[in-house]
MITOR-882221 format. One line per 8 residues: number of its first residue (from 1); their letters; for each residue x, y negated, z of N, C-alpha, C. Coordinates in steps of 0.1 Angstrom, whole numbers, always signed. Layout:
N
NUM> A> X,Y,Z,X,Y,Z,X,Y,Z; ...
# end
This chain:
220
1> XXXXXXXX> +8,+12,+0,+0,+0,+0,+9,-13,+0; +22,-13,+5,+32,-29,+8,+38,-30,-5; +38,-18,-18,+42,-20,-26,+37,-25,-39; +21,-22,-31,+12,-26,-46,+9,-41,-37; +15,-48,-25,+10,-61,-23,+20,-67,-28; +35,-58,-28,+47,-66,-31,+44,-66,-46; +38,-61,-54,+39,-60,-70,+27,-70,-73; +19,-74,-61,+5,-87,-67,+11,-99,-63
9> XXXXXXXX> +18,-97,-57,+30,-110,-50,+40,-114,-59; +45,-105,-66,+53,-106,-77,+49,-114,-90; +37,-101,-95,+30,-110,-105,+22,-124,-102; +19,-124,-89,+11,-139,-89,+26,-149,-94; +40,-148,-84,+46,-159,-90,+51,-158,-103; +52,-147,-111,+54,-151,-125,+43,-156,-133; +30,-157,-126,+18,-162,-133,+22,-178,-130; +24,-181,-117,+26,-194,-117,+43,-199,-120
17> XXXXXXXX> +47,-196,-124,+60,-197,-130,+56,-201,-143; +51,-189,-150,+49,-194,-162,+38,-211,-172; +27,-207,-159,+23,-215,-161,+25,-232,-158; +31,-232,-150,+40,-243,-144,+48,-249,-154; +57,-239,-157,+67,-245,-167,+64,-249,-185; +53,-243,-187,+41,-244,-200,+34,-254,-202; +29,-256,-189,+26,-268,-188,+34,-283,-185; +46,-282,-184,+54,-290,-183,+57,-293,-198
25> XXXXXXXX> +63,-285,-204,+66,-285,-219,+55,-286,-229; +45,-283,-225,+32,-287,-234,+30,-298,-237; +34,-308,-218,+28,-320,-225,+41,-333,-227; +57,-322,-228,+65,-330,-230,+62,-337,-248; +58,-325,-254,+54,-321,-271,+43,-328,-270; +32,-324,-265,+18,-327,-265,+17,-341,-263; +23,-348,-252,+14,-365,-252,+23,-372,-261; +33,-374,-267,+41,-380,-276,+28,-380,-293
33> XXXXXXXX> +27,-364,-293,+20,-361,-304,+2,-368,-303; -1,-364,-293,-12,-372,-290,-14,-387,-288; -7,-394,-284,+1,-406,-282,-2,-410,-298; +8,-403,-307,+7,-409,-326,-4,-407,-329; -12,-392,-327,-28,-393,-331,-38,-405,-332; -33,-410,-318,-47,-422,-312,-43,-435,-319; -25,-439,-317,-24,-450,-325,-25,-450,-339; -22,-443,-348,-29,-442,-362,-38,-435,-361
41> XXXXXXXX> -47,-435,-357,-62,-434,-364,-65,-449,-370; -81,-448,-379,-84,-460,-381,-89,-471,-374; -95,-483,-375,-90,-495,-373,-108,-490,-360; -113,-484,-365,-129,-482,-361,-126,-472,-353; -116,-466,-353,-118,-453,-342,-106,-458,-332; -103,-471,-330,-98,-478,-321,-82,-477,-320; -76,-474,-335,-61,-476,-340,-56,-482,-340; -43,-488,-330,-37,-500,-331,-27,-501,-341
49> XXXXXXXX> -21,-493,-343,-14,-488,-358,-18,-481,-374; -28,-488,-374,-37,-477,-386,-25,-471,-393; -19,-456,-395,-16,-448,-407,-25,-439,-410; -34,-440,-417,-42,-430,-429,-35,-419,-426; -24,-416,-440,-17,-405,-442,-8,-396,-434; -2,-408,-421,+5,-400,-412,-2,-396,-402; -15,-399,-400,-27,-394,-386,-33,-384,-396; -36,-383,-406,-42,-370,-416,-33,-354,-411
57> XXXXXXXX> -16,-362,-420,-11,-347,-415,-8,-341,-405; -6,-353,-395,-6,-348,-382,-21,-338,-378; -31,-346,-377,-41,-337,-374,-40,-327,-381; -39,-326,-397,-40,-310,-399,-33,-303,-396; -21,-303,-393,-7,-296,-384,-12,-291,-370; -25,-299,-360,-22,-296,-349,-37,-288,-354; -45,-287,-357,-57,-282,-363,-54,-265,-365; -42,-271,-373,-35,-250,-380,-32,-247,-368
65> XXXXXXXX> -25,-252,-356,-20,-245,-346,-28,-240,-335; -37,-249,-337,-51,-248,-327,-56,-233,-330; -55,-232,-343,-64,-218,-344,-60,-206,-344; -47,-204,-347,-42,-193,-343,-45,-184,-332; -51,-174,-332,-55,-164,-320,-40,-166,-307; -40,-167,-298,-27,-167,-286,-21,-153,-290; -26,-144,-290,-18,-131,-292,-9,-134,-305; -17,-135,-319,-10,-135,-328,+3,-146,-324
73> XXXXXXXX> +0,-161,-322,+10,-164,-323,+25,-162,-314; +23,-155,-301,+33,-148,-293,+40,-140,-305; +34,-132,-306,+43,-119,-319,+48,-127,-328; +46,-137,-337,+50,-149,-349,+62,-151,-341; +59,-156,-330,+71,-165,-320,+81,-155,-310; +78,-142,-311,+89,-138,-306,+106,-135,-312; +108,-140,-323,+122,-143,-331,+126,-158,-321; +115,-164,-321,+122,-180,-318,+123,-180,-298
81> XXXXXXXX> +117,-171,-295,+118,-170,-281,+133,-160,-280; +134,-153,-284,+149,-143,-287,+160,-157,-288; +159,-165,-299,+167,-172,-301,+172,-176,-293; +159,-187,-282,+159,-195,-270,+164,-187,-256; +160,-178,-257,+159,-175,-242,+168,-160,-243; +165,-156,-255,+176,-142,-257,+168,-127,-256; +158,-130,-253,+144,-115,-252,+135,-124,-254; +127,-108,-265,+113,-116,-263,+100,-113,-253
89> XXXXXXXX> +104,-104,-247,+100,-98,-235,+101,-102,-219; +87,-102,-215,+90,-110,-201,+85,-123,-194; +91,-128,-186,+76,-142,-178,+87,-150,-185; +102,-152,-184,+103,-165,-189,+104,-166,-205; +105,-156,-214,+107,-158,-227,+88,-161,-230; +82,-155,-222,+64,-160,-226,+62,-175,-227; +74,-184,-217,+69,-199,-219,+68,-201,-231; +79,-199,-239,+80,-207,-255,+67,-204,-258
97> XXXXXXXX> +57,-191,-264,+45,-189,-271,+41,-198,-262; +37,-203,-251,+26,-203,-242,+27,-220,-242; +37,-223,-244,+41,-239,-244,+40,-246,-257; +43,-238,-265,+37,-244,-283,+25,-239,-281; +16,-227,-279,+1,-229,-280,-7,-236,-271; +1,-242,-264,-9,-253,-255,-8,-267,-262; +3,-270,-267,+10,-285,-270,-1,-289,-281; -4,-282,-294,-16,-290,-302,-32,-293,-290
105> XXXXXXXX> -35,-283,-281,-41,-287,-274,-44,-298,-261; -31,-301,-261,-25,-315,-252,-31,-327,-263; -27,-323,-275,-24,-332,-278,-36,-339,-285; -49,-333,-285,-64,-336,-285,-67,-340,-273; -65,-334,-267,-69,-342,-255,-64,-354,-254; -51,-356,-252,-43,-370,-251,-50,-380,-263; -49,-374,-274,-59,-387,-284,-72,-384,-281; -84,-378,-273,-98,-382,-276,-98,-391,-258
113> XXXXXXXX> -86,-389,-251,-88,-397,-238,-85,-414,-242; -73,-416,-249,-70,-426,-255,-80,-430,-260; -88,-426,-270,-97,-434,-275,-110,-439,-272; -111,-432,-257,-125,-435,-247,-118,-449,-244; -109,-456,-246,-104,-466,-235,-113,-481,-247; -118,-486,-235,-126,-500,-244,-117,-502,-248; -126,-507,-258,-117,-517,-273,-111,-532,-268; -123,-536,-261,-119,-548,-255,-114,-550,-245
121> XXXXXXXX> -107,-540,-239,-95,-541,-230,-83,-547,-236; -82,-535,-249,-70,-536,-257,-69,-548,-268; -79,-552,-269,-79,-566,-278,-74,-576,-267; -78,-578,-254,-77,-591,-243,-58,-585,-243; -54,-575,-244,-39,-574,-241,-35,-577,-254; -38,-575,-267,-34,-582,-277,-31,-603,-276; -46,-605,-274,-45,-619,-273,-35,-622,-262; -30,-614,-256,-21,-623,-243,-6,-619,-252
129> XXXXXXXX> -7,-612,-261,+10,-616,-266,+10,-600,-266; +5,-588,-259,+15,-576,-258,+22,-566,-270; +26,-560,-270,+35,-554,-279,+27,-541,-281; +29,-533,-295,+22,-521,-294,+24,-512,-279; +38,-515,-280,+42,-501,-269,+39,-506,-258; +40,-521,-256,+31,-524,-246,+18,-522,-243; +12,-521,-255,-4,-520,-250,-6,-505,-248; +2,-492,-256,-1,-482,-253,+2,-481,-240
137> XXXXXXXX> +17,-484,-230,+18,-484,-218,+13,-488,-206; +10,-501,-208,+0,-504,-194,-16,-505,-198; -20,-505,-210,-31,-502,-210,-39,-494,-212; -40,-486,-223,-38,-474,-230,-39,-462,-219; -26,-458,-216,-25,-450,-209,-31,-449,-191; -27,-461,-184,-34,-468,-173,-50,-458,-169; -56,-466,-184,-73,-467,-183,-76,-456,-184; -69,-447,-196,-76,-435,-199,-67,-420,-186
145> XXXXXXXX> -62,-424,-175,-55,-420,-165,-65,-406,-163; -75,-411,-154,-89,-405,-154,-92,-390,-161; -92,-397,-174,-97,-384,-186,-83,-376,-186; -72,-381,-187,-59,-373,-189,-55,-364,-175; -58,-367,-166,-61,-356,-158,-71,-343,-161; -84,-347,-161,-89,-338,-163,-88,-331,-178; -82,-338,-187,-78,-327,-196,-60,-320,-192; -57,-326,-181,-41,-317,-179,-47,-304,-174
153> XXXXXXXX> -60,-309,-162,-64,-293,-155,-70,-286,-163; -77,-292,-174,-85,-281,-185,-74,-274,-193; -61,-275,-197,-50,-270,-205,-49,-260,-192; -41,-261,-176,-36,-254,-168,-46,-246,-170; -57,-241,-167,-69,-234,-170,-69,-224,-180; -65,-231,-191,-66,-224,-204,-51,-219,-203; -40,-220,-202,-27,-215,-198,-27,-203,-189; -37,-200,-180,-37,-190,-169,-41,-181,-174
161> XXXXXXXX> -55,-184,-185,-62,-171,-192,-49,-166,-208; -40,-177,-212,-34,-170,-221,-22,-161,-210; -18,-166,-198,-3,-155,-192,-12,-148,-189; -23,-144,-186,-30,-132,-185,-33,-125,-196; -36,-130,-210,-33,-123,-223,-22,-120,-228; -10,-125,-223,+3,-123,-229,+10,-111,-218; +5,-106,-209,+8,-92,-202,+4,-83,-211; -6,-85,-222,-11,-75,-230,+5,-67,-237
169> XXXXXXXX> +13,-79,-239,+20,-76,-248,+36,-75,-242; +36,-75,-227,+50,-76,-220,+56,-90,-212; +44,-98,-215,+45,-111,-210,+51,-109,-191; +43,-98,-187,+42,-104,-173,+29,-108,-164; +33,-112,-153,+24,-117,-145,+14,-108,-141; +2,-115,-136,-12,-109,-132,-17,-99,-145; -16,-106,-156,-21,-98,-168,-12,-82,-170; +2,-84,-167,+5,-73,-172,+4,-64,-154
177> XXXXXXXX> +2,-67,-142,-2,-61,-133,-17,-49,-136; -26,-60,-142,-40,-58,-143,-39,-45,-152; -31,-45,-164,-33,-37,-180,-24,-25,-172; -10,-25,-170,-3,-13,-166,+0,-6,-153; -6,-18,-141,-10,-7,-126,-21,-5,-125; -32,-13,-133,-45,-14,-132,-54,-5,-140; -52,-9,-154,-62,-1,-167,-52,+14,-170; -40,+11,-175,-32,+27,-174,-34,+34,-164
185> XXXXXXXX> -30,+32,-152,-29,+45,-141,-45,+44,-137; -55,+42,-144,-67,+40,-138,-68,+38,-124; -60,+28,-114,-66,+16,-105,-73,+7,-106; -85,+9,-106,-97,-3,-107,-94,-10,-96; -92,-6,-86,-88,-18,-70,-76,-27,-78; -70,-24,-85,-56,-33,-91,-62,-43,-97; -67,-37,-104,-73,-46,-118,-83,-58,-108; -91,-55,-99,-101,-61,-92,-98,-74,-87
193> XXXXXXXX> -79,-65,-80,-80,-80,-71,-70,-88,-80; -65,-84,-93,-55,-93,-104,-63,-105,-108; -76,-98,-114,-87,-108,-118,-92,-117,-106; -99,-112,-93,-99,-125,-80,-87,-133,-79; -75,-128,-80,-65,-139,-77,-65,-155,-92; -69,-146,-104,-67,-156,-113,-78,-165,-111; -88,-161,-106,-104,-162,-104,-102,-179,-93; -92,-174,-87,-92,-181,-72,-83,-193,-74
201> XXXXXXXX> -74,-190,-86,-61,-201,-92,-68,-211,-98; -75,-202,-107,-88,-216,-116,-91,-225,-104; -102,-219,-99,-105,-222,-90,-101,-237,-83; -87,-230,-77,-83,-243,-69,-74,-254,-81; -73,-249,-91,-66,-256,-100,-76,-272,-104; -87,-268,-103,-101,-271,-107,-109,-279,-101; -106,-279,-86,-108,-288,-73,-102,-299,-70; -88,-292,-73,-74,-305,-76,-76,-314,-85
209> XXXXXXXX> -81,-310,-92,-77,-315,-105,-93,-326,-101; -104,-324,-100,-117,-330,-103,-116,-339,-92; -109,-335,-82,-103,-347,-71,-92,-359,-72; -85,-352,-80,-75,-367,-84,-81,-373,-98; -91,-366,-100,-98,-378,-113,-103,-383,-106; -111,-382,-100,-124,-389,-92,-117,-399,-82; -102,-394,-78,-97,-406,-71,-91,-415,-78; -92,-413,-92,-84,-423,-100,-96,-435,-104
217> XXXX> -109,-428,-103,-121,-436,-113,-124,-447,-100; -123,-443,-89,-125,-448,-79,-120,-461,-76; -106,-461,-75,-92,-470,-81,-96,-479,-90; -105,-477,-99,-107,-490,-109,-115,-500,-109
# end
């Protein structure tokens, strides 16, 4: 029994290992990318930079990535995780998939929060003299604080249920507890409490998260 607590012990921290560090790098990629989404859009979808052609291909670039099933793209991406990390097997070579399939998803988030932000915020910081990067800086980002939280907890969310899919394939964590002490040796008690613990991560991931929005909306 101390072995199957030391092996839920184990996989919980490579679950939050992984997703910790995924989420770190998602939104090093993700808010830069999200960031150019919002300021080239057009002039009516509240673009302080209108480019047409450079906000087109961007979108369709982060669009293709968006759709890729998680599974498939781990197997696409295990040459570039070998490269990086030297295996493609395991909790830390799973960041790379898990941090490029989150990053197009950061990076909708980061432009549809940006563009909740009044217009006429950002016009009053124009008339006072500001600079693009100034207005994305203290205004921009400031206002839409709020929404960018709760889309950081909706990504961590969605990151928990992919390192629980990427055990399918040698990832690790809770997922690969669940599939090979759990569903192989037919332990349904394994499987039970792999799922409560991710159940319970959401969970408080989720409370956190809807509490520092709400103390941010508060603040304004």
């Amino acid at each position: 029994m101390s072995k199957l607590w030391m092996l839920v012990l184990q996989s919980t921290g490579q679950t939050l290992s992984m997703v910790l560090f995924s989420t770190l790098f998602s939104l090093l990629m993700g808010l830069p990318l999200g960031i150019l989404l919002s300021v080239t859009s057009g002039v009516e979808q509240g673009g302080i930079i209108p480019k047409p052609i450079l906000n087109n291909i961007l979108g369709r670039i982060v669009n293709v990535l968006r759709s890729f099933p998680f599974i498939i793209l781990m197997i696409l991406l295990f040459p570039l995780s070998r490269i990086l990390i030297g295996t493609s097997i395991g909790t830390t070579a799973t960041i790379v998939p898990l941090s490029i399939a989150a990053a197009p998803f950061v990076a909708r988030v980061i432009e549809t929060a940006l563009k909740e932000v009044d217009p006429g915020v950002v016009q009053a910081a124009r008339a006072m003299g500001s600079t693009n990067w100034q207005i994305v800086r203290k205004v921009l980002i400031p206002e839409a604080l709020p929404s960018l939280v709760s889309g950081v907890t909706l990504t961590i969310i969605n990151l928990i249920g992919y390192s629980a899919m990427a055990g399918a394939i040698g990832g690790g964590g809770l997922g690969d507890l669940a599939i090979r002490y759990g569903y192989q040796r037919f332990r349904g008690d394994v499987m039970v409490v792999a799922v409560i613990i991710i159940l319970v991560l959401v969970e408080i991931i989720q409370v956190i998260g809807n509490k520092i929005s709400s103390h941010l909306l508060a603040k304004r």
